[in-house]
PyMOL Python script that loads the backbone (N, CA, C, O; Angstrom):
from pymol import cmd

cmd.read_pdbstr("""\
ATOM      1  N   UNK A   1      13.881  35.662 -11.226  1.00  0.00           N
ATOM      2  CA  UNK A   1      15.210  35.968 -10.723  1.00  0.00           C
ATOM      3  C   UNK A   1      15.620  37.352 -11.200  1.00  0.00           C
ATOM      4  O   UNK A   1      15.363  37.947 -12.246  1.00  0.00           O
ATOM      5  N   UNK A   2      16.430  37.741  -9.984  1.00  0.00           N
ATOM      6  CA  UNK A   2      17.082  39.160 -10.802  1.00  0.00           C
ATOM      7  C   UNK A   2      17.930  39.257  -9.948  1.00  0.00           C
ATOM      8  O   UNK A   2      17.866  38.566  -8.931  1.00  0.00           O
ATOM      9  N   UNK A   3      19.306  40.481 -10.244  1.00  0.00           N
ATOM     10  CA  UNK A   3      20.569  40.410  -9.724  1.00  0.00           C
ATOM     11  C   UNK A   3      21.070  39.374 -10.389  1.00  0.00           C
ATOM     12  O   UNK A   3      20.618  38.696 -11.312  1.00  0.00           O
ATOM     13  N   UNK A   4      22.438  39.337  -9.570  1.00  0.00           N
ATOM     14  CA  UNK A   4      23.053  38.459  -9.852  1.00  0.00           C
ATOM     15  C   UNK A   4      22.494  36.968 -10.259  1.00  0.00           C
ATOM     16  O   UNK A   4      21.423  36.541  -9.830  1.00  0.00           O
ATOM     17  N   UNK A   5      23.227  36.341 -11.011  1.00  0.00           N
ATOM     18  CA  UNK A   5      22.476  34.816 -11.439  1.00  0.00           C
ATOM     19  C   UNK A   5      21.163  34.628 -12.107  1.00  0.00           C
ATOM     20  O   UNK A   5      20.402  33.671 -12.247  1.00  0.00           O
ATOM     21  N   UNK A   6      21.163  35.745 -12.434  1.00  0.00           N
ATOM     22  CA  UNK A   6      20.031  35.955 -13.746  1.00  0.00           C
ATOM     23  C   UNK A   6      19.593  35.379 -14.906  1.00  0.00           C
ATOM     24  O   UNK A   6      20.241  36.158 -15.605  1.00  0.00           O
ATOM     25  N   UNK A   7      18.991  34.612 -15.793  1.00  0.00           N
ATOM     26  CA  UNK A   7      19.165  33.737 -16.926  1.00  0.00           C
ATOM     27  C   UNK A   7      19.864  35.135 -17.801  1.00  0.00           C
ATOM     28  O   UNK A   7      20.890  34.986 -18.463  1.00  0.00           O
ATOM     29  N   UNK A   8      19.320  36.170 -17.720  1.00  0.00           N
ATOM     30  CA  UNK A   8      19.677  36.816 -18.751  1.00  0.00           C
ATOM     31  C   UNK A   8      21.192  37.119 -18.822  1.00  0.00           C
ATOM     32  O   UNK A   8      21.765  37.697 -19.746  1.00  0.00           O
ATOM     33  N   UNK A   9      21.941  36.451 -17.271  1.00  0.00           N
ATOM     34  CA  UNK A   9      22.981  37.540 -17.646  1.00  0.00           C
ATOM     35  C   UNK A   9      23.936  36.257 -18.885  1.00  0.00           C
ATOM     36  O   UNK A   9      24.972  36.481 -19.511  1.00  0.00           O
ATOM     37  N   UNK A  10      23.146  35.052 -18.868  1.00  0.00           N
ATOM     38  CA  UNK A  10      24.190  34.328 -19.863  1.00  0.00           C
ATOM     39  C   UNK A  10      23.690  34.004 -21.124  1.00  0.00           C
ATOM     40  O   UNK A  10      24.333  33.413 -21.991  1.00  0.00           O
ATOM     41  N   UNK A  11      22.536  34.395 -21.220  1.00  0.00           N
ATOM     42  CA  UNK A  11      21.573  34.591 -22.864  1.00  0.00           C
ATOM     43  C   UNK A  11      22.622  34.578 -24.016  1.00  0.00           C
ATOM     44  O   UNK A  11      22.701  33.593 -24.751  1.00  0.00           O
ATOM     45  N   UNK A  12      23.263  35.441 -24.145  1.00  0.00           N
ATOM     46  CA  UNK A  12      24.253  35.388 -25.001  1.00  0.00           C
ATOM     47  C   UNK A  12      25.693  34.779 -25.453  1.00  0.00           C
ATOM     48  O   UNK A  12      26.392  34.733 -26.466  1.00  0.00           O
ATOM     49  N   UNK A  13      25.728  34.251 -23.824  1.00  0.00           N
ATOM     50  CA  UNK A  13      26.970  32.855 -24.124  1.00  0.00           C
ATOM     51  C   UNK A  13      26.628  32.079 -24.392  1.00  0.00           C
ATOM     52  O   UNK A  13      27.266  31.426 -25.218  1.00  0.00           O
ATOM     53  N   UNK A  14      24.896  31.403 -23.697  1.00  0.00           N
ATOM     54  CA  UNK A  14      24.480  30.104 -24.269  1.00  0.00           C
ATOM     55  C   UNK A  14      23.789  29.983 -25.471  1.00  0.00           C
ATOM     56  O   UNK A  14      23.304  28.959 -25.953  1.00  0.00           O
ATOM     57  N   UNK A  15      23.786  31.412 -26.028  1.00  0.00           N
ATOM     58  CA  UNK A  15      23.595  31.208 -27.672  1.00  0.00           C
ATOM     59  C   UNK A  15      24.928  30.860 -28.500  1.00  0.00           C
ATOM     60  O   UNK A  15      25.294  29.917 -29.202  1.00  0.00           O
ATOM     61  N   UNK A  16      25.309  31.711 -28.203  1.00  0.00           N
ATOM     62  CA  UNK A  16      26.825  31.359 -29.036  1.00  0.00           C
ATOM     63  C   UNK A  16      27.076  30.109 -28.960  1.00  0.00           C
ATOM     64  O   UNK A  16      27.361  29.570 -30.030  1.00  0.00           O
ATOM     65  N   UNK A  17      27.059  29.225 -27.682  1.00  0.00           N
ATOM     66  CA  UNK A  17      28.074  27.911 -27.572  1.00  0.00           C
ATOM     67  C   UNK A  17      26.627  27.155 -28.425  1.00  0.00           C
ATOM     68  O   UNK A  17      26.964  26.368 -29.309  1.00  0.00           O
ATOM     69  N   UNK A  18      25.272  27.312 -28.253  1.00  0.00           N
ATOM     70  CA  UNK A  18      24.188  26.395 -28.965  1.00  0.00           C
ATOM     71  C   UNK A  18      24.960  26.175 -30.590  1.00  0.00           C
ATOM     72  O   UNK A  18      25.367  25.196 -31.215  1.00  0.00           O
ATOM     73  N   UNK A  19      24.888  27.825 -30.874  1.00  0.00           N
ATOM     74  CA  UNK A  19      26.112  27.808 -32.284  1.00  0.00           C
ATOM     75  C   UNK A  19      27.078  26.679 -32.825  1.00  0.00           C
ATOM     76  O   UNK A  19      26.943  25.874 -33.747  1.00  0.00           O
ATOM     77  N   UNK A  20      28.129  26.914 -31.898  1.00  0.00           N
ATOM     78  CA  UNK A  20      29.057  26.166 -31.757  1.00  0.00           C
ATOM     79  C   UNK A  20      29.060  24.644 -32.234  1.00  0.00           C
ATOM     80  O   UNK A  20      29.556  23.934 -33.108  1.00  0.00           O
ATOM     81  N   UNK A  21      28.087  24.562 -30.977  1.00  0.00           N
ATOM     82  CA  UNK A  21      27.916  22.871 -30.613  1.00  0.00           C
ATOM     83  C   UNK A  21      27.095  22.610 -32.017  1.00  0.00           C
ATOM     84  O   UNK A  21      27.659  21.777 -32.726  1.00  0.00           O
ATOM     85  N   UNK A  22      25.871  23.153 -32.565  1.00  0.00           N
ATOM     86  CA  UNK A  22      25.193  22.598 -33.679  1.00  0.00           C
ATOM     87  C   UNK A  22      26.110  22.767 -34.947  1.00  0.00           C
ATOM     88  O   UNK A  22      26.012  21.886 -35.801  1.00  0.00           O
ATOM     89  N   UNK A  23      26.858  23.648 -35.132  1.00  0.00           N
ATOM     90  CA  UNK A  23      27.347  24.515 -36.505  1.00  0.00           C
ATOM     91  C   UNK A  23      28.966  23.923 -36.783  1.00  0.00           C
ATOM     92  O   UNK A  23      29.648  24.191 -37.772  1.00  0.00           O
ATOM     93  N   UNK A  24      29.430  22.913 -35.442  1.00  0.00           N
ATOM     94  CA  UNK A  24      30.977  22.523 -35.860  1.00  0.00           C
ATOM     95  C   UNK A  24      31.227  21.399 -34.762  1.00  0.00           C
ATOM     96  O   UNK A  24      31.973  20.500 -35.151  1.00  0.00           O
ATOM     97  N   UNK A  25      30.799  21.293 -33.611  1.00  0.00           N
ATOM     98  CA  UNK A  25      31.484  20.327 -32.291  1.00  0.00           C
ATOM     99  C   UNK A  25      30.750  19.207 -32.952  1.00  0.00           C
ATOM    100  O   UNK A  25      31.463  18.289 -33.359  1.00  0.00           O
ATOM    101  N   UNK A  26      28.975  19.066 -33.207  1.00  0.00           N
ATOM    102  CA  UNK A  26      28.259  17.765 -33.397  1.00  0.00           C
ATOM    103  C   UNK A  26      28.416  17.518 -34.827  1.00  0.00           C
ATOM    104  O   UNK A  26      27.556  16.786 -35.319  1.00  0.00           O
ATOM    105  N   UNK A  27      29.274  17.942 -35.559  1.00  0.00           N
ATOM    106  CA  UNK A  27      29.447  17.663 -37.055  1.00  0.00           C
ATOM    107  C   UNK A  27      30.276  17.150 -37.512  1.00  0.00           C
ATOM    108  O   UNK A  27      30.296  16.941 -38.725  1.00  0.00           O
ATOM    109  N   UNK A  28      31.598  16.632 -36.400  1.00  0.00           N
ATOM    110  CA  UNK A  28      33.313  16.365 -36.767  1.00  0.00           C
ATOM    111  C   UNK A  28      33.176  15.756 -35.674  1.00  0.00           C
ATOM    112  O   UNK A  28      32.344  16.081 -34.827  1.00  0.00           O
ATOM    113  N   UNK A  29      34.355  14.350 -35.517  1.00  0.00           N
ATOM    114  CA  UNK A  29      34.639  13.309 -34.618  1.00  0.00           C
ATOM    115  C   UNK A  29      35.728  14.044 -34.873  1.00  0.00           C
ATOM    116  O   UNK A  29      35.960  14.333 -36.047  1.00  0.00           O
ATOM    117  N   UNK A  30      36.906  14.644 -33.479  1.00  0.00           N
ATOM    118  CA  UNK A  30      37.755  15.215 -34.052  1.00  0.00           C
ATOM    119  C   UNK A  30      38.519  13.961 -33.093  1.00  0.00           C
ATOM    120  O   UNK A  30      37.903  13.174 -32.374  1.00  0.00           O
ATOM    121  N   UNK A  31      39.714  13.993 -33.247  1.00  0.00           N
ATOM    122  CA  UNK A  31      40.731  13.013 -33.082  1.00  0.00           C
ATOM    123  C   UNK A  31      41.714  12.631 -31.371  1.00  0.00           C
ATOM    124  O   UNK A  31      42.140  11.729 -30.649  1.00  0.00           O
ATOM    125  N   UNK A  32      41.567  14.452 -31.575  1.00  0.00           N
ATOM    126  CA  UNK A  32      42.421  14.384 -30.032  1.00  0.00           C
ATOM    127  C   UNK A  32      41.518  15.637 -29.999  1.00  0.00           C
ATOM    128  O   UNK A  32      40.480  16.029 -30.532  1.00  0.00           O
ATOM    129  N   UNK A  33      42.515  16.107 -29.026  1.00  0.00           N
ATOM    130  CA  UNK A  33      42.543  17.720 -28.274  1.00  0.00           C
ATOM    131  C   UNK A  33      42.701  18.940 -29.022  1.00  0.00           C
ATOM    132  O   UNK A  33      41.872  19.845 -29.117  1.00  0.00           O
ATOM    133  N   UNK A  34      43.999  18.868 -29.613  1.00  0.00           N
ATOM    134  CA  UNK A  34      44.921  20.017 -30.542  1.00  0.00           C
ATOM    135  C   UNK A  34      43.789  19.744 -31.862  1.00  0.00           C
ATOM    136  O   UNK A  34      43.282  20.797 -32.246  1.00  0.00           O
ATOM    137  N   UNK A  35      43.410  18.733 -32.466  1.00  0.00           N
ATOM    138  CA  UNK A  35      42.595  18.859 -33.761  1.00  0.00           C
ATOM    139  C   UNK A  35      41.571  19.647 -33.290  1.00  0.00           C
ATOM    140  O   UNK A  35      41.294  20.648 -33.952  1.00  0.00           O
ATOM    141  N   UNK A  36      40.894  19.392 -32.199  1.00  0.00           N
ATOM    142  CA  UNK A  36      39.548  19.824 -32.081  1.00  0.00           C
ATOM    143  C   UNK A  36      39.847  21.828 -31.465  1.00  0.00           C
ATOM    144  O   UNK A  36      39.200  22.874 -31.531  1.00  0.00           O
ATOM    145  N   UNK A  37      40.565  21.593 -31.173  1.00  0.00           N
ATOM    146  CA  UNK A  37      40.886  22.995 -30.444  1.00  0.00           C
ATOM    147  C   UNK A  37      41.390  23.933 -31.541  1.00  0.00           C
ATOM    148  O   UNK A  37      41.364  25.160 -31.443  1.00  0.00           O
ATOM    149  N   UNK A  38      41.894  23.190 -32.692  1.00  0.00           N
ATOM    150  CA  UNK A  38      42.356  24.128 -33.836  1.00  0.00           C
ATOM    151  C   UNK A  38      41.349  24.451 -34.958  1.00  0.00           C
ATOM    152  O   UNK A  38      41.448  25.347 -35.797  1.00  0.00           O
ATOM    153  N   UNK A  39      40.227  23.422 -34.790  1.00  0.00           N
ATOM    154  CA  UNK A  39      38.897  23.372 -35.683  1.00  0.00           C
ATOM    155  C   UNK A  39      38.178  24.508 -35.092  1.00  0.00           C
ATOM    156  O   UNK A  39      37.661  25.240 -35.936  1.00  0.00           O
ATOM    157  N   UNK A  40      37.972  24.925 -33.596  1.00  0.00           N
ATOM    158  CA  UNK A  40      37.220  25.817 -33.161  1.00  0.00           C
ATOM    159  C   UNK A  40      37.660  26.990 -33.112  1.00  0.00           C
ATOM    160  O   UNK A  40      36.991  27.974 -33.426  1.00  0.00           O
ATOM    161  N   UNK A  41      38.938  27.021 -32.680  1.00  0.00           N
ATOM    162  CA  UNK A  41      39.702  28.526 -33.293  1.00  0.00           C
ATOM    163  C   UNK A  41      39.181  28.915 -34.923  1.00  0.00           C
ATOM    164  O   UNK A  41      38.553  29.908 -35.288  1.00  0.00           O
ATOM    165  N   UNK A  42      39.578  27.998 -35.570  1.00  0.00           N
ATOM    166  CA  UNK A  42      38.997  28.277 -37.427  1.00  0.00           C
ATOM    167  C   UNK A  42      36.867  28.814 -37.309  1.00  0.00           C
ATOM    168  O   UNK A  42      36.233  29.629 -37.979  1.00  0.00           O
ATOM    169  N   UNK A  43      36.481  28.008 -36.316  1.00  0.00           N
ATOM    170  CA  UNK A  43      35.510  28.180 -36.453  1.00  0.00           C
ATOM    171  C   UNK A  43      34.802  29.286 -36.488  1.00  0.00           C
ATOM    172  O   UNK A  43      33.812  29.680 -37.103  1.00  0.00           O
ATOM    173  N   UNK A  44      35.937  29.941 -35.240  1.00  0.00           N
ATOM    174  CA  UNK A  44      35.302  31.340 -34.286  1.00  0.00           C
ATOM    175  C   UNK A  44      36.087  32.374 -34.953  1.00  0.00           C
ATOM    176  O   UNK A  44      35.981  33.507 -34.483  1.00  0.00           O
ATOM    177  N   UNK A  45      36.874  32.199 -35.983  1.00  0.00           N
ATOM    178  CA  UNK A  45      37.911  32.932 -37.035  1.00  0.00           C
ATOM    179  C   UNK A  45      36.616  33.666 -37.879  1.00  0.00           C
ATOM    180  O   UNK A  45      36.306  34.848 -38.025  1.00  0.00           O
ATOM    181  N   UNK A  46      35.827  31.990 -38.511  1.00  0.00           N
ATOM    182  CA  UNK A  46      34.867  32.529 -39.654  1.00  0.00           C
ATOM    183  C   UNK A  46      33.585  33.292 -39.043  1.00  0.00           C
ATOM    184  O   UNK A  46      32.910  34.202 -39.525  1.00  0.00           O
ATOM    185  N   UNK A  47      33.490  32.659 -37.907  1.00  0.00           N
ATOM    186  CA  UNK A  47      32.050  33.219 -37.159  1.00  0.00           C
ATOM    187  C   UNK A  47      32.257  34.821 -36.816  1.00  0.00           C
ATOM    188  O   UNK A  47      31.316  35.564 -36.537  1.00  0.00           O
ATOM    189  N   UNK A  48      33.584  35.217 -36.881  1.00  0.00           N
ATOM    190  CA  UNK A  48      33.495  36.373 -36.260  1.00  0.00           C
ATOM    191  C   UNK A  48      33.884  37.721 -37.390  1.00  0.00           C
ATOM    192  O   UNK A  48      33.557  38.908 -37.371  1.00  0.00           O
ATOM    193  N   UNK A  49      34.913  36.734 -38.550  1.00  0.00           N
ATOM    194  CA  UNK A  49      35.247  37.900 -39.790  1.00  0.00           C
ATOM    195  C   UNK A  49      34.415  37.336 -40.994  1.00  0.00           C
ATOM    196  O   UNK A  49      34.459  38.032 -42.008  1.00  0.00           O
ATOM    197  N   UNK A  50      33.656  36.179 -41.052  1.00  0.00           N
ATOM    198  CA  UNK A  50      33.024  36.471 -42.137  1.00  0.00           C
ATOM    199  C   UNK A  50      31.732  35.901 -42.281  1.00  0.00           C
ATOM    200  O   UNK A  50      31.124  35.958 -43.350  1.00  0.00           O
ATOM    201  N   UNK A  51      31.262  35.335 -41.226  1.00  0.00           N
ATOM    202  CA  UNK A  51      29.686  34.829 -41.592  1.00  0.00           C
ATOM    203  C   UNK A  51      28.819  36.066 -40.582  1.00  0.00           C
ATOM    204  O   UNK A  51      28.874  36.407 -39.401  1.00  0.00           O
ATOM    205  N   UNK A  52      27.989  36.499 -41.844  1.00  0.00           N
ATOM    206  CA  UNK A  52      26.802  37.810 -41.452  1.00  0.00           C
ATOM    207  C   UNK A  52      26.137  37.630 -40.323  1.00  0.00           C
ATOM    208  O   UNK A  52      25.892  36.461 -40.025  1.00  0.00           O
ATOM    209  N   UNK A  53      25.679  38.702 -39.417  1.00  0.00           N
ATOM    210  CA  UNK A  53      24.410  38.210 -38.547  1.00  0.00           C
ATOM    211  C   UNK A  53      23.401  39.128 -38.629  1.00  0.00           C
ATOM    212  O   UNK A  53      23.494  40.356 -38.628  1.00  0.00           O
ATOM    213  N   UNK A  54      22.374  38.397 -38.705  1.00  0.00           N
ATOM    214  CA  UNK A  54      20.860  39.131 -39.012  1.00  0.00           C
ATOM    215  C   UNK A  54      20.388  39.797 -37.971  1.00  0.00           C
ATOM    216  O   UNK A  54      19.247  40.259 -38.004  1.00  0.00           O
ATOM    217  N   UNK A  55      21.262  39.954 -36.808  1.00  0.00           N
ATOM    218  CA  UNK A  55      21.225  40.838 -35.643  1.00  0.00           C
ATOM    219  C   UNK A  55      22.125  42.266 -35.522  1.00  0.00           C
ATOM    220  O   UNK A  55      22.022  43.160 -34.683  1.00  0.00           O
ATOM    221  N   UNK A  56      23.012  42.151 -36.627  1.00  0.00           N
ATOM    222  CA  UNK A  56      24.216  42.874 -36.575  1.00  0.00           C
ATOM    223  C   UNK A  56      23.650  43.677 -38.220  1.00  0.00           C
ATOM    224  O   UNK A  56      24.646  44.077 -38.822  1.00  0.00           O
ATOM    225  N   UNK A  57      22.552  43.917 -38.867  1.00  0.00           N
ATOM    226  CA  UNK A  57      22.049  44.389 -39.991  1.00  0.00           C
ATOM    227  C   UNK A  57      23.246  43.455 -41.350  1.00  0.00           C
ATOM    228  O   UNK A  57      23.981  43.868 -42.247  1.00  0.00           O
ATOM    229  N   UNK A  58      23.013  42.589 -41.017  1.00  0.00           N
ATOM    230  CA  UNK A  58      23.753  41.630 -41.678  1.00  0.00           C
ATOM    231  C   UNK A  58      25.729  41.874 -41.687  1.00  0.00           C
ATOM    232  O   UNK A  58      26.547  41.393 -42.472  1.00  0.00           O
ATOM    233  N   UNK A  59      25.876  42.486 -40.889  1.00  0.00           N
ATOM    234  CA  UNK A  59      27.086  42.529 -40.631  1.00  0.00           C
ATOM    235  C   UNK A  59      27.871  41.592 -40.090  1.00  0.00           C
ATOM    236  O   UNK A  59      27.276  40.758 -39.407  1.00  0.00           O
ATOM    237  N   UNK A  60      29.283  41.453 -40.214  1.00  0.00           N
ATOM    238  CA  UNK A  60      29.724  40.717 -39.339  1.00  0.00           C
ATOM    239  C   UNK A  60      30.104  41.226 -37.886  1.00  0.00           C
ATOM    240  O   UNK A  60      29.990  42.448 -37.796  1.00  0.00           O
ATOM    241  N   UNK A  61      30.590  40.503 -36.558  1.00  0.00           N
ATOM    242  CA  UNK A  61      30.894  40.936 -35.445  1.00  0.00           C
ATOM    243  C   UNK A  61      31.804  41.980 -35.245  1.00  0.00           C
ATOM    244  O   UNK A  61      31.727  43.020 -34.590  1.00  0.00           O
ATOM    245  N   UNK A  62      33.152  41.233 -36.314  1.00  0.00           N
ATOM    246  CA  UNK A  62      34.402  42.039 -36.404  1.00  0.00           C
ATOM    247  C   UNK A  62      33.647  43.475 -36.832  1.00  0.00           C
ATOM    248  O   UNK A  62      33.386  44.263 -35.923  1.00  0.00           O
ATOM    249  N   UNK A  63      33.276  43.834 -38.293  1.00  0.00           N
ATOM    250  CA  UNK A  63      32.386  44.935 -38.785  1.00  0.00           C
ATOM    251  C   UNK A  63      31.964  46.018 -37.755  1.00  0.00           C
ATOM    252  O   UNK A  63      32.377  47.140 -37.462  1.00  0.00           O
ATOM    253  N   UNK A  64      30.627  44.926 -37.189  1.00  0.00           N
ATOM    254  CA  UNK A  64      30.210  46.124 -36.317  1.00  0.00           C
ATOM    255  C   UNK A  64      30.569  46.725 -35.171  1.00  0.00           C
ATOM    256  O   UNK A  64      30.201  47.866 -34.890  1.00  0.00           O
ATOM    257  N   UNK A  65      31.345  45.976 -34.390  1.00  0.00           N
ATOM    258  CA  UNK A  65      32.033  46.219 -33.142  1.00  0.00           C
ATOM    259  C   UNK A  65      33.670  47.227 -33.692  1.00  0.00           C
ATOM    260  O   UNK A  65      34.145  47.994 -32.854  1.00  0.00           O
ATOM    261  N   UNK A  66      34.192  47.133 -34.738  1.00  0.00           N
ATOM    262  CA  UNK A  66      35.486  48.005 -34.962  1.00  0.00           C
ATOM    263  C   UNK A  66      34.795  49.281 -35.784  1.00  0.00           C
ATOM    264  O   UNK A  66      34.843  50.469 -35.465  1.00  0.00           O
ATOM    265  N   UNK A  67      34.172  48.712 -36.876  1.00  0.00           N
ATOM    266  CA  UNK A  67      33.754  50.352 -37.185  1.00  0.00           C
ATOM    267  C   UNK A  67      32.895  51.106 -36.739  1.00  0.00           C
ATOM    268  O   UNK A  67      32.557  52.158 -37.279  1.00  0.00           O
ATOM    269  N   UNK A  68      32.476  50.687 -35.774  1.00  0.00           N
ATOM    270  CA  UNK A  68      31.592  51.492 -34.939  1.00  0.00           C
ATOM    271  C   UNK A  68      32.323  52.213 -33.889  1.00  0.00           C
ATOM    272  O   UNK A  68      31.675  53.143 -33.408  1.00  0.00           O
ATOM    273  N   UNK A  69      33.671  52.009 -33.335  1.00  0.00           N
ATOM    274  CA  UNK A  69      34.497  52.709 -33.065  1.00  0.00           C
ATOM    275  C   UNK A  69      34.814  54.339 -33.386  1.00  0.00           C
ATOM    276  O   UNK A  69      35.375  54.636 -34.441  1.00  0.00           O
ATOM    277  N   UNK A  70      34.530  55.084 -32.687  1.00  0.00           N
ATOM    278  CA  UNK A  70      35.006  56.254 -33.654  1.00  0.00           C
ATOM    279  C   UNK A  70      36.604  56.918 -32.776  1.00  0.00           C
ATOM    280  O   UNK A  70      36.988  56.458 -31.701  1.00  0.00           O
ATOM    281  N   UNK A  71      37.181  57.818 -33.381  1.00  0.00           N
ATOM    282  CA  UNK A  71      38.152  57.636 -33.070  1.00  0.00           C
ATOM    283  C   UNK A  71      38.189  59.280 -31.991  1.00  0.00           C
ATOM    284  O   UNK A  71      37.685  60.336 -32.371  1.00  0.00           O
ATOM    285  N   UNK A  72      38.835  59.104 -30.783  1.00  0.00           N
ATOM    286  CA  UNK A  72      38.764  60.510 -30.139  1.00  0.00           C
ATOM    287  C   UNK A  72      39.677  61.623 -30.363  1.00  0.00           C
ATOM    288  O   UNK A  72      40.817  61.870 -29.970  1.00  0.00           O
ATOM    289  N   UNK A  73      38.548  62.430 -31.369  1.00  0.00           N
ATOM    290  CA  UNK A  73      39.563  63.720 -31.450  1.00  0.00           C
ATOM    291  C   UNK A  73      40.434  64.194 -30.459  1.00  0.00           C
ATOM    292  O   UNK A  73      40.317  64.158 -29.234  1.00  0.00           O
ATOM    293  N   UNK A  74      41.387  64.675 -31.220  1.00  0.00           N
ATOM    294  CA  UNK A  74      42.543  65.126 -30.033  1.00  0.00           C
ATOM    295  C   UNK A  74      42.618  66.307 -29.783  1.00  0.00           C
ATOM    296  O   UNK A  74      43.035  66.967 -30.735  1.00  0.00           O
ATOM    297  N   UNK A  75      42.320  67.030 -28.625  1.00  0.00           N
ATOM    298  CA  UNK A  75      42.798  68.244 -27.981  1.00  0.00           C
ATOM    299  C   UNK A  75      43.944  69.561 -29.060  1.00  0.00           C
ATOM    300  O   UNK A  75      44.997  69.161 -29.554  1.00  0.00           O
ATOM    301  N   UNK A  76      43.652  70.477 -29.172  1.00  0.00           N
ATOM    302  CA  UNK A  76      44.557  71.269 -29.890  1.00  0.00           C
ATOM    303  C   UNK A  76      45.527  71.810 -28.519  1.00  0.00           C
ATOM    304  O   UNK A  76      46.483  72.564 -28.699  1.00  0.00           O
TER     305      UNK A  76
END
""", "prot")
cmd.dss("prot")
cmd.show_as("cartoon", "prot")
cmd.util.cbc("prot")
cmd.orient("prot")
């Protein structure tokens, strides 16, 4: 396949949610809706400001995606 509907173009969502589902959804019977929806917000809180990725040179997401930012000099 190529173009549109590509496996590759979702490689990286269906890693993340594999994440998800192994690392917090299949680990907690959560109760209702609002518990479970407030567990995954916390989840994607830590996944994103403080657990490292060995893809990111052990950085976190937040890390490498903001300071890699540089900022555009301004015109005199």
């Amino acid at each position: 396949m190529d173009g549109k509907g590509a496996w590759r173009d979702n490689v990286f969502f269906e890693r993340l949610w594999r994440t998800i589902k192994y690392k917090e959804v299949y680990l907690h019977a959560y109760a209702n809706v609002p518990e479970a929806r407030a567990a995954l917000c916390k989840f994607l809180a830590f996944y994103n400001n403080v657990r490292p990725h060995s893809s990111l040179d052990r950085k976190t997401p937040d890390q490498a995606y903001f300071n890699a930012l540089q900022p555009i000099p301004v015109a005199a």
